[in-house]
C-alpha positions in Angstrom: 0.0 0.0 0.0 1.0 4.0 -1.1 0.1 6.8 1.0 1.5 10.0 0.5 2.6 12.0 3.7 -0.2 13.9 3.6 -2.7 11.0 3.6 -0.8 9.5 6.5 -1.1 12.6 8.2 -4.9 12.9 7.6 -5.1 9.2 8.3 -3.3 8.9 11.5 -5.0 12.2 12.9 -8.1 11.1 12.5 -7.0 8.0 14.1 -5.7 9.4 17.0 -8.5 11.7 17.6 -10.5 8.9 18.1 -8.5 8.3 21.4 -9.1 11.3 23.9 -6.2 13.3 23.4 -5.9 17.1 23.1 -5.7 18.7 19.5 -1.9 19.4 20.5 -1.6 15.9 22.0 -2.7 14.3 18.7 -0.8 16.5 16.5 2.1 15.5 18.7 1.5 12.0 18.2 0.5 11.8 14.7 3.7 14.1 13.5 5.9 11.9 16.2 4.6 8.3 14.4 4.8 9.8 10.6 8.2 11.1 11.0 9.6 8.2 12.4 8.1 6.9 8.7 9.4 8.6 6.8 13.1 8.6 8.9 13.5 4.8 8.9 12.1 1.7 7.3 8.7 0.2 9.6 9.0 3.4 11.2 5.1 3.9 10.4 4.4 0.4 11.5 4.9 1.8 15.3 1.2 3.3 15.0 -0.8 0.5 15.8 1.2 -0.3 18.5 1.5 3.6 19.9 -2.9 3.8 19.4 -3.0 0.7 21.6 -0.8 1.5 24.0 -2.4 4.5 24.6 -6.2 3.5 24.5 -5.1 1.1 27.2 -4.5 4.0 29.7 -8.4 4.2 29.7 -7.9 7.1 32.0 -4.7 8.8 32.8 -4.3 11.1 35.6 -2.9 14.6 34.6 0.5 15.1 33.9 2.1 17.5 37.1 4.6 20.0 36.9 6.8 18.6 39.8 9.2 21.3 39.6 9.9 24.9 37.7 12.2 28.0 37.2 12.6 30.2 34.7 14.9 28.3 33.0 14.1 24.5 33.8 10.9 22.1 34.7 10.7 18.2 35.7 7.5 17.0 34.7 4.8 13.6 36.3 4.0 11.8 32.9 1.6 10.5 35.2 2.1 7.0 34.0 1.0 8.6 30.2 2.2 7.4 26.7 5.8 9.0 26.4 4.8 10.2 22.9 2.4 12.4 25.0 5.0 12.9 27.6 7.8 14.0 25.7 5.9 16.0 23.3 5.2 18.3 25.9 8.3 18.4 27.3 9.8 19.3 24.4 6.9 22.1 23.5 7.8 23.7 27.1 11.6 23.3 26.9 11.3 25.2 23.0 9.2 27.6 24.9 11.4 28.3 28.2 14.8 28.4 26.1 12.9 30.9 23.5 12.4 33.2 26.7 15.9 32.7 28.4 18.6 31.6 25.8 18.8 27.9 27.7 16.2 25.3 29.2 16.1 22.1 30.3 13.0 20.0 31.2 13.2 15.9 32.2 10.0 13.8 32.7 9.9 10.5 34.6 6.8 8.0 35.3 6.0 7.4 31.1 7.1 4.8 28.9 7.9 5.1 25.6 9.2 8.2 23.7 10.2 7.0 20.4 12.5 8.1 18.5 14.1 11.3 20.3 15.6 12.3 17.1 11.5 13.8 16.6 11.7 15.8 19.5 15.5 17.5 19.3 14.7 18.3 15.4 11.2 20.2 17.2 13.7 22.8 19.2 15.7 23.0 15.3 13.1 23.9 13.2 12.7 26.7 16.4 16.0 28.0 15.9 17.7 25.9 19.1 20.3 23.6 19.7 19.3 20.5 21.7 20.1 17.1 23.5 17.6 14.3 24.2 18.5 11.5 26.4 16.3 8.9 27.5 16.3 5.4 29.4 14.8 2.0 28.9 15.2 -1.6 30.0 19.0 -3.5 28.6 17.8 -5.0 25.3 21.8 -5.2 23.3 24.8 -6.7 23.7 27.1 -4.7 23.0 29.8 -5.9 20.6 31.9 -9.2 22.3 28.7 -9.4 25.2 26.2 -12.4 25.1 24.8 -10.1 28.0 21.8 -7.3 27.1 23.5 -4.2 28.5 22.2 -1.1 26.2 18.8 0.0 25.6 17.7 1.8 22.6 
């Protein structure tokens, strides 16, 4: 099957809408799963996975705002979908940085983000340098190791 990116777009918006989520949530989402389409091969594949993950949460509790300067924010996910998660992260660390020159903003209690690639190419396109890290369970062996030691 062909789609175009725009009729991936339309098609996993509407999609997504069909879930709960905020207009900005499901843009977030939606541009999150069809980038990582069009950046590697199955990427677009991750979007049944990412709807059922999230219609699972039948209903999440807000995210909090733990902690917050001027310049920096840690942030509840809340046990939310990290595509959720991260996307606002990144929206408020592009917004804080804007304001003050430099920002930082970490989230915990989520799962996954995806591919963080999405998220440090948002605070590009907005004229900012960035750095995304992230965690997850060992699942490679790094070269010479039988042993899963990295996550991806």
């Amino acid at each position: 099957m062909h789609l175009s990116a725009a009729d991936a777009k339309k098609l996993c918006t509407r999609a997504i809408k069909t879930l709960g989520l905020s207009a900005e949530d499901t843009a977030a989402v939606a541009d999150n799963i069809l980038d990582a389409g069009m950046r590697m091969p199955g990427g677009f594949a991750r979007f049944i996975a990412v709807t059922d993950q999230i219609k699972a949460n039948k209903k999440p509790k807000p995210m909090r705002v733990l902690k917050h300067t001027p310049v920096s924010a840690l942030i509840d996910g809340a046990g939310q979908h990290g595509y959720v998660v991260a996307g606002r992260v990144a929206r408020l660390a592009i917004e804080k940085a804007k304001k003050r020159g430099f920002a930082i903003v970490g989230a915990h209690n989520t799962m996954n983000t995806g591919a963080l690639a999405y998220y440090a190419d948002l605070a590009a396109r907005a004229g900012l340098v960035a750095m995304t890290v992230g965690t997850s369970r060992p699942q490679l062996a790094p070269l010479g190791s039988s042993e899963a030691l990295l996550g991806t």
